[in-house]
N, C-alpha and C positions, 0 to 999 in steps of 0.2 A: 504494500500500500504506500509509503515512505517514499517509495523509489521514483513514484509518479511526480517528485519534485523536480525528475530530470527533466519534466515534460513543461513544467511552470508551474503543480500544481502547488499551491499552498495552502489550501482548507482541505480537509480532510470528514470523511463522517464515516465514524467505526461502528460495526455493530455484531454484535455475535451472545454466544451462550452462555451460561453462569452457573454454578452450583448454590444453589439457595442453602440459605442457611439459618433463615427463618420464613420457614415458609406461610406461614400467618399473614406476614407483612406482604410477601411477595406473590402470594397465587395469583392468577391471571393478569401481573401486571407486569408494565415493563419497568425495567429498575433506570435510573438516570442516573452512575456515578457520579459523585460531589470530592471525593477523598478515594485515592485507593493504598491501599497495605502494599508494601515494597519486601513481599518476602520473595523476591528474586533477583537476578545482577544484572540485568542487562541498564535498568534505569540506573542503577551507580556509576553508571560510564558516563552519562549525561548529566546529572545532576548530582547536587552534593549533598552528605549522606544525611536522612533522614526518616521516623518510622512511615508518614505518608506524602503523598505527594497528590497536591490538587487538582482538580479536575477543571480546566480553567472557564468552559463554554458549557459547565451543566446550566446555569439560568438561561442560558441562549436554549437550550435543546428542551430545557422545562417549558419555556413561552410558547414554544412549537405546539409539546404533549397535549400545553393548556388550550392552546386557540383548536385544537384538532380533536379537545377530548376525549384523546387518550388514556384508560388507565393507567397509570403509573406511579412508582414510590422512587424520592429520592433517596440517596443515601451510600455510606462507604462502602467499600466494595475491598476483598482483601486478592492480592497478584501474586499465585506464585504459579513459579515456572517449572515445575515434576508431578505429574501425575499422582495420586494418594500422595500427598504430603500432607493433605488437609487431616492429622491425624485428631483424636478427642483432644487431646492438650490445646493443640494450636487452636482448631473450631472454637472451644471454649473462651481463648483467648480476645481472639479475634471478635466472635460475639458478643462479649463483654464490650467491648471498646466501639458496639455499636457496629461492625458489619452484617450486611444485609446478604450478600452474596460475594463467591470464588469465582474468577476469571483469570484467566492463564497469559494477558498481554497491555492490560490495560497503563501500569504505570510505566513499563518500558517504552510504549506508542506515547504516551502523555511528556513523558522524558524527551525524547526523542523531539517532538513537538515544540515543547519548549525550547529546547536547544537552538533549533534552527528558526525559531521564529513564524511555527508555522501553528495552525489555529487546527483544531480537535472538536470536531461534535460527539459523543458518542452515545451509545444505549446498548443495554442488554434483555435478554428475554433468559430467565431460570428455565432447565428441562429437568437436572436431577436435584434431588434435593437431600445433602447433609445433614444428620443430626448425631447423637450420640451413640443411638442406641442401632440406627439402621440407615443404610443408603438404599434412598429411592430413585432408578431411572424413569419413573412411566411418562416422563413426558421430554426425555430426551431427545426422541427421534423429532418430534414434532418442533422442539427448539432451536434445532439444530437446521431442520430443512423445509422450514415456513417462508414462502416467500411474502410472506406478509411485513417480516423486517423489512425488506430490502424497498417497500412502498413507501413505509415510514421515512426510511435515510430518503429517499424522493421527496418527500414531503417535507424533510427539512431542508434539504436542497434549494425546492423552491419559495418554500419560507422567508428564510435568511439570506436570499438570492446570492447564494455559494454558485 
């Protein structure tokens, strides 16, 4: 996505899956990151070190949600980059501290962003859902291969006339 800078692009709008981690908060909605959790390395190349790193254009992407009447919750979002690392300690942790859901690229893309001066819409939609006791996929496949995202990023596209 990044790499479309070589073409001129400079706005960006990301959007992809999340592991919910309160799924209370998040059934049928889509989550707007505000903060995400840096438990990965790629954003420490770009930015300096810190536990999260902001989400610079979630009120830009919430005004969209709002005028489109979109369900939606904002909120932190925790990034790491391995597969089951979301072990009970960490979940715990991370929910404590107010994340809503796990995604595997957010603060590196946000990093990254910042670095170069280039501008991040993002959103996410939950398919599985984290807790302590059990992992739910049933609605993995669906979050994963909904082209109903990819209307939304269109929709703020022409929004915020990106």
């Amino acid at each position: 996505m990044i790499c479309n800078w070589v073409t001129g692009a400079t706005k960006f709008v990301m959007f992809g899956s999340a592991g919910s981690l309160d799924n209370e908060r998040t059934f049928n909605k889509f989550i707007i990151p505000t903060h995400s959790y840096r438990d990965e390395g790629m954003s420490y190349h770009y930015a300096p070190p810190s536990d999260y790193i902001k989400v610079k254009n979630a009120n830009k992407v919430t005004e969209v949600f709002n005028k489109l009447a979109l369900p939606f919750i904002e909120g932190k979002v925790w990034t790491t980059d391995a597969v089951l690392r979301e072990t009970n300690l960490q979940y715990n942790k991370r929910k404590k501290e107010g994340c809503i859901a796990v995604d595997m690229e957010l603060a590196g893309v946000q990093s990254v962003c910042d670095f170069h001066g280039f501008e991040l819409f993002s959103f996410l939609v939950t398919g599985d859902v984290l807790s302590e006791g059990t992992y739910n996929v049933d609605g993995l496949k669906e979050a994963n291969h909904n082209i109903n995202k990819f209307h939304v990023a269109m929709n703020i596209i022409e929004e915020l006339n990106l």
